[in-house]
N, C-alpha and C positions, 0 to 999 in steps of 0.2 A: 406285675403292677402296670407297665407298660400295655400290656393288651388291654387290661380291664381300663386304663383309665383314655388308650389313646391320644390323638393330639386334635383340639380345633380345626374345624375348618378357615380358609383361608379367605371363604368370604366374607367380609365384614360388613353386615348388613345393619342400616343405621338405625334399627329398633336395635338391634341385636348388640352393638358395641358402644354407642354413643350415648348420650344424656337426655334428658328428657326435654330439654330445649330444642332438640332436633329440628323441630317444625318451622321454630321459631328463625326469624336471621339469625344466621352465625358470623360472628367479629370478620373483619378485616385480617387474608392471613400474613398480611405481610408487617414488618417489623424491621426497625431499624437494630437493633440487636437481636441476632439468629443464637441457636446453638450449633455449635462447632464439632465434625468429629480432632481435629486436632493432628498434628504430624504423626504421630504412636497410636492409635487408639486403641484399645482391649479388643481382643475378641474372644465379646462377651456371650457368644451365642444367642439362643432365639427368646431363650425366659431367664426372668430375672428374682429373685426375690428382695424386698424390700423388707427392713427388719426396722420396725419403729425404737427398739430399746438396743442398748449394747449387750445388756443382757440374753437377749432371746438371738443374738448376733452370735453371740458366744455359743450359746447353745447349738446354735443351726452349726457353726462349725466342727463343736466334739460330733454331733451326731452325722453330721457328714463322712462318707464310704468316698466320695469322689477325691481325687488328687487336686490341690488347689494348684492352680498352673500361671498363675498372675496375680498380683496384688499390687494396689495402689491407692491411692489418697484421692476422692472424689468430695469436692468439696471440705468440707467439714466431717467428713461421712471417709468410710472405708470399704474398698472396691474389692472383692474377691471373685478369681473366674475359677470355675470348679470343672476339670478335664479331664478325658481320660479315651480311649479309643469305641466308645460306646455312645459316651453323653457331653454336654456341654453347657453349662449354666454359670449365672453369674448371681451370689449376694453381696446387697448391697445397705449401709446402713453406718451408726443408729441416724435418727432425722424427726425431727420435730415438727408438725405445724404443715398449711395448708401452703403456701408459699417455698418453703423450703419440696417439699414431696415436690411440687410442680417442676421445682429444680431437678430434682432427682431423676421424676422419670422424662422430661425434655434431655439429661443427659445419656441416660439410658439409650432412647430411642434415637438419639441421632447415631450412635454407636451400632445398631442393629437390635437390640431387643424387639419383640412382637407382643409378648405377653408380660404380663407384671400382676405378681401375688405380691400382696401387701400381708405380714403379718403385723400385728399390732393387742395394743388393753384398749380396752375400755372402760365406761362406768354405767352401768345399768340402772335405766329409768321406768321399766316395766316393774313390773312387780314379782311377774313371772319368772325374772332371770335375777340367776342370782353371781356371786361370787364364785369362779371355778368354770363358769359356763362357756361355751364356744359359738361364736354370733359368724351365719354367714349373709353378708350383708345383702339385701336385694337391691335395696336403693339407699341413697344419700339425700337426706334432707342439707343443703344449701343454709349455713349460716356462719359462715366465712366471705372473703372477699378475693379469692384469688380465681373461683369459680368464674365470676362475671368478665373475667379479662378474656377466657376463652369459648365462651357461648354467649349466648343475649343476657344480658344482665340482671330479666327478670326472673329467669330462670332458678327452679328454688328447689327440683331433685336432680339428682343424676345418678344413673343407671352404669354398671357393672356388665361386661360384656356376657350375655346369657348362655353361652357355649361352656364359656372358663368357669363361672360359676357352676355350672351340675359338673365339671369335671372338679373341681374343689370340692362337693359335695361328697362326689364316689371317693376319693380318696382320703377325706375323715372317714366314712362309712367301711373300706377297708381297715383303718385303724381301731375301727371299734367305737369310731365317736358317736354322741349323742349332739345335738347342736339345733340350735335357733335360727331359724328364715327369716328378716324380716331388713324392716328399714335402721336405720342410726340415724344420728343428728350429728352432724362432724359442725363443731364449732371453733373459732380464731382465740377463745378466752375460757381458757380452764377455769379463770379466777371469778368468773361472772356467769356463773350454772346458777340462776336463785331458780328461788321456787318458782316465778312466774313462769319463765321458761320451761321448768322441768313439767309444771304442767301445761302448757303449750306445748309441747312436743312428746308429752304423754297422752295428748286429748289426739294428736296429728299419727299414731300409731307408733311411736318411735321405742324401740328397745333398747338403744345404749346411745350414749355421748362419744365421741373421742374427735378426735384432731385435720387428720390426714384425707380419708376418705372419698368425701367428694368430689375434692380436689384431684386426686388420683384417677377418679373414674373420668373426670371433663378432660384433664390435659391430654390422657390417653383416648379416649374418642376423638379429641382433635386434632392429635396426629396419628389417627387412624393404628392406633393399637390396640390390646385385652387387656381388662385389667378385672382383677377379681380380690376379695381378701377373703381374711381370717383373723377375728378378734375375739382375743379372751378376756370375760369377765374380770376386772382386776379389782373393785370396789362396786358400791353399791350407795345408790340415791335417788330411790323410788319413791320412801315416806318422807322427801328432803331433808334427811339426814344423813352426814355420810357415812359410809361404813366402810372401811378401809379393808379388802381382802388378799391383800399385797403378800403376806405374811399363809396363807391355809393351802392346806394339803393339795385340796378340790384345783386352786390353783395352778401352782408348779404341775401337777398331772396334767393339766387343760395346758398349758405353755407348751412340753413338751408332746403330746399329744398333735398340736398344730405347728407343732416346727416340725415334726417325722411328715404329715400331709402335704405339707407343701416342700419338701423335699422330693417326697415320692412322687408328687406332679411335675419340680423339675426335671427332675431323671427322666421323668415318660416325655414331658416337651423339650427335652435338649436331645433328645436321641439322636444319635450320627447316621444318615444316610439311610433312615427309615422311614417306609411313608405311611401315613396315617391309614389304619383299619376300614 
């Protein structure tokens, strides 16, 4: 898996890893409250996984082969570094919300991570995609607010680093997956999906809803990291109706499916003392 999936390149070229504000000014980077690596910090190796539920946390653990060699409490969220004389990775999780991610991976990266897989659900707006499905994000539609604190404000996609993405690709495609390219809509309010929106951003090409994303891809362009996911269909609100898929087969197979993928990209980006093919 290692050979087939390799590791990124290390240059971060600003089509290639940043957002699509690129062009545009980018924020002020200075700030009167920094993130801190701290007297102890983890060493958490070079990739991280980000696990949006406790659930798919849990999972990532039983199917982990690696020795868990640190554990600690990161924020609200639970710090695991997975070690062993071959590899070196870190999960981290569960985490809610565009704000909170931005926490996560600011803590992350001042620690040493370089890449960050996000697993996560979604809710699908396409009609195409159903329940059980696996979304690999290309872009992020911007309708959140945490976005604008780290690129120009008017700034309404952001881009996923293009390297980590086809290596997330090859590594579902060794598992056997079938899965979706396209854009998402990462929004601040679960509770405020109406129909206007779902078609506004079903006219805009968008395949699924969820939370986290854009935000993940802006903070990590801005401090010059990868960041890539993995979202599984969890529900369904195409004909604006919901349709709760929380509970189906098609599911839990698609959960576990994208938690073995983005293990097996760990393992190949935490490799000890290997250099990329």
């Amino acid at each position: 898996m290692t050979t087939a999936i390799g590791r990124p390149e290390r240059v971060l070229e600003a089509a290639a890893r940043s957002t699509a504000c690129i062009e545009m000014p980018m924020p002020d980077r200075r700030a009167i409250v920094n993130p801190v690596k701290g007297k102890k910090p983890p060493d958490t190796g070079p990739v991280a996984i980000i696990a949006a539920t406790e659930t798919d946390l849990r999972l990532l653990a039983r199917l982990a082969d690696t020795p868990v060699a640190e554990q600690r409490k990161l924020y609200m969220s639970n710090l695991q570094v997975y070690a062993d004389e071959r590899r070196r990775f870190t999960v981290a999780g569960p985490m809610v919300g565009a704000p909170y991610a931005a926490m996560i991976v600011e803590a992350l990266g001042v620690w040493g991570v370089e890449s960050i897989l996000f697993v996560g659900w979604c809710g699908a707006v396409s009609p195409r995609v159903k329940a059980g499905d696996i979304i690999v994000p290309d872009s992020a539609m911007v309708d959140e607010g945490t976005s604008g604190h780290y690129c120009d404000p008017s700034c309404r996609v952001a881009l996923p680093a293009r390297l980590l993405v086809q290596q997330v690709r090859l590594a579902l495609q060794h598992h056997g997956a079938r899965f979706h390219d396209g854009a998402v809509w990462t929004t601040d309010a679960i509770f405020r999906e109406t129909v206007e929106k779902v078609k506004h951003y079903q006219a805009k090409g968008a395949l699924a809803v969820e939370m986290e994303q854009s935000a993940i891809f802006t903070v990590a362009g801005f401090r010059e990291m990868e960041a890539a996911g993995i979202l599984v269909v969890s529900d369904e609100l195409s004909d604006y109706q919901w349709r709760p898929g929380f509970n189906t087969p098609a599911f839990k197979i698609a959960r576990e499916t994208a938690c073995r993928a983005a293990l097996s990209l760990a393992h190949a980006l935490g490799a000890v003392g290997q250099t990329a093919p």
